[in-house]
Every structure is written in C-alpha cells, then in structure tokens.
C-alpha positions as CSV (number, residue, x, y, z in Angstrom):
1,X,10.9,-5.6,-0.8
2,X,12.6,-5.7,-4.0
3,X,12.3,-9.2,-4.3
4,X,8.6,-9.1,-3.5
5,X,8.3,-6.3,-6.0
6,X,9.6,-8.1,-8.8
7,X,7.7,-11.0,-8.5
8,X,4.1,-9.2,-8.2
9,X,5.3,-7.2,-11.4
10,X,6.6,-10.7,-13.5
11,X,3.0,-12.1,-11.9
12,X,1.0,-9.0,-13.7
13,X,3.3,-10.0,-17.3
14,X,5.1,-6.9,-17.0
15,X,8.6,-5.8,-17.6
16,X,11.0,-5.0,-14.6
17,X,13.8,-2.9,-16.4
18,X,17.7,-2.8,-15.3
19,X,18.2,-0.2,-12.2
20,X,18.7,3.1,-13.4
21,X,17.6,2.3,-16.8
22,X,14.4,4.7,-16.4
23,X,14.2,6.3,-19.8
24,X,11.0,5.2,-21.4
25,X,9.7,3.0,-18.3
26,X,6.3,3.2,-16.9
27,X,7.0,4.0,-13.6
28,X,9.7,3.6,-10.6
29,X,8.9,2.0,-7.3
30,X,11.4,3.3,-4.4
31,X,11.8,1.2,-1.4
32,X,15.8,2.2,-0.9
33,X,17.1,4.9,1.2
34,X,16.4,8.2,2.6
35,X,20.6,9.1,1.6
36,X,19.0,8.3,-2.5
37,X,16.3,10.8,-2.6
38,X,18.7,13.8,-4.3
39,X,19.6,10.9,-7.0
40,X,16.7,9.9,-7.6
41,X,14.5,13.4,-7.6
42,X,17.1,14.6,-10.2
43,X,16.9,11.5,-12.8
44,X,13.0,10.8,-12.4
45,X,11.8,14.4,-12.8
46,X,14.2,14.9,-15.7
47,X,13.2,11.3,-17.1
48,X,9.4,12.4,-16.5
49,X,9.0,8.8,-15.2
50,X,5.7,8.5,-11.8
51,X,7.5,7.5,-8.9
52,X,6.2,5.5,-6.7
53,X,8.2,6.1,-3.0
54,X,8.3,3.8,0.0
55,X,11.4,5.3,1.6
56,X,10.4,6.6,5.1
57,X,12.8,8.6,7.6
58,X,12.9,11.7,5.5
59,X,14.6,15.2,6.6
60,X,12.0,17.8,6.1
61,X,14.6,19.3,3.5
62,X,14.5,16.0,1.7
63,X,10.5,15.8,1.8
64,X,10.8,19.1,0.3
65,X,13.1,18.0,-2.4
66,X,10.4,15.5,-3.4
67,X,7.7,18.1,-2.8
68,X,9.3,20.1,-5.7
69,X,9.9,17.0,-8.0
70,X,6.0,16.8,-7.5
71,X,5.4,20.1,-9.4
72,X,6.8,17.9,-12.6
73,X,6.5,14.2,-12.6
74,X,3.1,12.4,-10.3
75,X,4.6,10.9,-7.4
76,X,2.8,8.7,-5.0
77,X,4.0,8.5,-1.5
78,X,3.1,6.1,1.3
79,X,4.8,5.3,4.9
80,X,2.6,1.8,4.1
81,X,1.1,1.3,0.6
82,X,-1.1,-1.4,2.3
83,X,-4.8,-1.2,1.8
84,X,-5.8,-1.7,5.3
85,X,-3.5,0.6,6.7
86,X,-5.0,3.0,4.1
87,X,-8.0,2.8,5.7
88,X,-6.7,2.7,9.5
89,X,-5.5,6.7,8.4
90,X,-8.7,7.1,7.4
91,X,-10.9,5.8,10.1
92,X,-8.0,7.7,12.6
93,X,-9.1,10.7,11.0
94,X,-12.4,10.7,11.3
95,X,-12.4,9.0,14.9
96,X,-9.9,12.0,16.2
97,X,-12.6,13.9,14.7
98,X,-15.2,13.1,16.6
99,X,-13.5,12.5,20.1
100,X,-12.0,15.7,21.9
101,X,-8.1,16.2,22.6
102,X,-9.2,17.4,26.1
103,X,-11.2,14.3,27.1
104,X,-9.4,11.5,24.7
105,X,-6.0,11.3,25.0
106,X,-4.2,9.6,21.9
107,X,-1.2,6.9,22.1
108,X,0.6,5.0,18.6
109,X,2.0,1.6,19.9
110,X,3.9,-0.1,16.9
111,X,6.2,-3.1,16.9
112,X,8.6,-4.2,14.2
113,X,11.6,-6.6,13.5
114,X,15.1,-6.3,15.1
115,X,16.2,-4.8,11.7
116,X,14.1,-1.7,11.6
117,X,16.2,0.9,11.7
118,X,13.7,4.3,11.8
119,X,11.4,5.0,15.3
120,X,8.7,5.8,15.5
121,X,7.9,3.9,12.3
122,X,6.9,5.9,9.4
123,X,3.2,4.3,9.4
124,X,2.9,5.2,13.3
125,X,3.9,8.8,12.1
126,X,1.1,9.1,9.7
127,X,-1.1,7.7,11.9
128,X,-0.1,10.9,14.4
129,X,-0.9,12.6,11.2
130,X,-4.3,11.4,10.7
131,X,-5.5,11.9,14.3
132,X,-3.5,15.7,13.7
133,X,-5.9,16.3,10.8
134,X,-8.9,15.0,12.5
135,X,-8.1,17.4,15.3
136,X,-7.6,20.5,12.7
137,X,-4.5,21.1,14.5
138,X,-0.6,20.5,14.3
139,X,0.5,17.2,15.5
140,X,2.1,18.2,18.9
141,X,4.5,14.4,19.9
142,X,4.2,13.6,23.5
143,X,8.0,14.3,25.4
144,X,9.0,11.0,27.0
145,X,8.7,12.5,30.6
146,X,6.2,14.7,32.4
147,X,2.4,15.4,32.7
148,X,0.9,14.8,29.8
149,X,-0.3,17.6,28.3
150,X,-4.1,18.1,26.5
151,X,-3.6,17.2,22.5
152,X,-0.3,15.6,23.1
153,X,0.2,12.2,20.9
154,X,2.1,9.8,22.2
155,X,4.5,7.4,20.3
156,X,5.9,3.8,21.7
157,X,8.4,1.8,19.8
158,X,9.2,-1.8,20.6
159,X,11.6,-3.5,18.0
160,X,12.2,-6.9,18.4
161,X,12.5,-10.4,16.4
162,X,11.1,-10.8,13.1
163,X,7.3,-9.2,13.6
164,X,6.6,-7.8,10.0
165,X,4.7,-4.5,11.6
166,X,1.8,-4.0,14.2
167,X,0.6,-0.5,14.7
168,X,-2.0,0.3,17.6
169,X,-4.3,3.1,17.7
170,X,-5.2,3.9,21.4
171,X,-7.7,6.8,22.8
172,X,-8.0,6.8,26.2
173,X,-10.6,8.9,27.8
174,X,-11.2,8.5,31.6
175,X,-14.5,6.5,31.4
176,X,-13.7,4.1,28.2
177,X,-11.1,3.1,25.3
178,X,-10.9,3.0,21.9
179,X,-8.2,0.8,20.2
180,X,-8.0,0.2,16.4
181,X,-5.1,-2.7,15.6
182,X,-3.6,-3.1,12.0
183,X,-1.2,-6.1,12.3
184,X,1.0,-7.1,9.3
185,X,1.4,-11.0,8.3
186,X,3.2,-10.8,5.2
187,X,5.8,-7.8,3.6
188,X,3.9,-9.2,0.5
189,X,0.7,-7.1,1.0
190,X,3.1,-3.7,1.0
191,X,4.6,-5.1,-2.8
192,X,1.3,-5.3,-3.5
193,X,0.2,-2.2,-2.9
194,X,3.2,-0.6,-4.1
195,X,2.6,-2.1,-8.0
196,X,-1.4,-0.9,-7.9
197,X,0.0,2.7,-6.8
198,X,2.4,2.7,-10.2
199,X,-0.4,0.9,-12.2
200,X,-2.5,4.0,-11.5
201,X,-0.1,6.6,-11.5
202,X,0.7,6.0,-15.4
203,X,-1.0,8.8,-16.4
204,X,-1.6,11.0,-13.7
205,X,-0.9,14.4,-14.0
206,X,2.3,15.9,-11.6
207,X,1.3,16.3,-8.1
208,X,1.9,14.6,-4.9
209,X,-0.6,11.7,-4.2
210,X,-0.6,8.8,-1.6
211,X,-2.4,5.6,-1.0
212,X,-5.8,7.3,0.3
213,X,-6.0,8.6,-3.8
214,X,-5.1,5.0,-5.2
215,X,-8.0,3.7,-3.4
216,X,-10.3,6.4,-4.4
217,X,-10.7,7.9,-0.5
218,X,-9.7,11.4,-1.1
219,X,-11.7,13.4,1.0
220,X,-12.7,17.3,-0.7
C-alpha cells in the first residue's frame, strides 16, 4: 500500500515527505499497524496535520485514542477507502432497513490473501455495522455454534492465496435471497481512495469523518 500510495501521489505532482517528517505537510495517510496508533495520535494531533487512517484491527481503547485525537486534528477513517465499497455500506444500510431481522437473517462472507492477518476483515465489520444501523440496533455477531438467534449477524472468513478482497452481503429470508457482492481486482483502487480522502480533508475542520463524507453520502 505504501508503494501504491506514492505513486498515485507522484501521479497527482505532489510531494511525498520523509516518514515522520509531518511538520508543515498536508496531510498523513496510515496504512501501518494497529501497535502505531499511540505514536502516531500523539505527533499528528500536536503537528495539527488531517490524518488519513487505513489501519484496521483496532482495540476499542485504541479507537478511542483516535476518537480523542478527532476533537483536534480532521481525521478520516475507513476499513476500505474504495468507492464501491463506500456505497456497498450504504446500500447495506438502507437494505437492512427495509427487510426485518425476524424474517431476514444476515450473513458477511469475505475472502482475502494468505497474508491477512485480522478476521473478520475490517470491511466485513463495517458491513455488520451498516446492516446494525439499518436495523437501529446494536450489532449482535452470530456465535459459531447454536440456533441462530433473530437479529444475529453472521461472519465467515476464508483466507487463502492471493485474492485482493471479496466481501458478500447475504439476507436470507425463508421464501427468497438477497446477495450484494463487492469483489476487489486491484489494491490500487484502495491507494486511490486513500489520496482523494487527504485531498479533501485539507481543510476540514477536526472531527471524525469516513469515506461515506468524501463522497458526499452523509446521511442527516
């Protein structure tokens, strides 16, 4: 990802600075590790540089520490800065919306290279997310064994080879299905997104943003 990173910045004719050299850069983009987050919540919010954040596997005290760098720098945070994953979350939202927890039962398949390290993937869990929010209600994770419960989501990981990312939707009421498919071809698409998300967060005012308010989706 840094790799890709660097070359869609070069591509746009701007700068890449020297790591850790933040003072008086436009913004930081963070695809590292979740062990970096102290580090690097102490030196952005102090340098008052955006932050753009990649890193997925966070501790809820972790998320929190970013949470509170929020209140002073704008940080934009994505499990996938990819546009059409940005709309997956927000066509999950609205379809969990619309079809009952008691009659459609939800299930996240996702597939990803050997390599991975985090499961369930961090997209899958913000897909659990969207259909939570569409429900108006907590996301409750389906256990691995027993009767499945009313409002349960369900999570299956498969890691294997070198398959960039697939994430599957799946509502399964008794009388039909309902599957909506995101499959990644190319980590580029992720640089991508992550260099629009700093290009617009030059500016911002602090708070916590994501991909949905890149692309101008933010629901009121």
């Amino acid at each position: 990802m840094g790799r890709l990173v660097t070359e869609e910045i070069l591509a746009r004719g701007d700068h890449v600075a020297e790591p850790g050299a933040w003072d008086g850069a436009d913004a930081v983009i963070d695809f590292t590790h979740p062990d970096r987050i102290e580090p690097h919540v102490s030196l952005l919010a102090e340098a008052g540089v955006p932050w753009v954040l990649g890193t997925t596997g966070l501790s809820s005290a972790r998320q929190s520490l970013v949470e509170a760098a929020a209140t002073r720098i704008p940080i934009v945070q994505a499990a996938n800065f990819s546009a059409g994953v940005t709309l997956v979350l927000d066509i999950a939202r609205r379809l969990a919306a619309m079809l009952p927890p008691e009659v459609y039962d939800a299930e996240i398949l996702e597939t990803h290279h050997r390599q991975k390290i985090d499961s369930p993937s961090g997209t899958a869990l913000a897909i659990g997310q969207a259909v939570a929010a569409g429900r108006g209600a907590p996301m409750v994770v389906r256990a691995p064994q027993g009767a499945r419960q009313d409002g349960e989501i369900g999570f299956a990981s498969v890691r294997a080879g070198q398959v960039v990312g697939e994430h599957t939707l799946l509502f399964a009421g008794a009388a039909e299905q309902i599957c909506l498919t995101h499959k990644a071809l190319d980590r580029r698409m992720f640089a991508q997104g992550a260099v629009r998300a700093a290009a617009w967060a030059v500016g911002k005012p602090p708070g916590l943003y994501d991909m949905t308010d890149v692309l101008g989706l933010r629901h009121a």
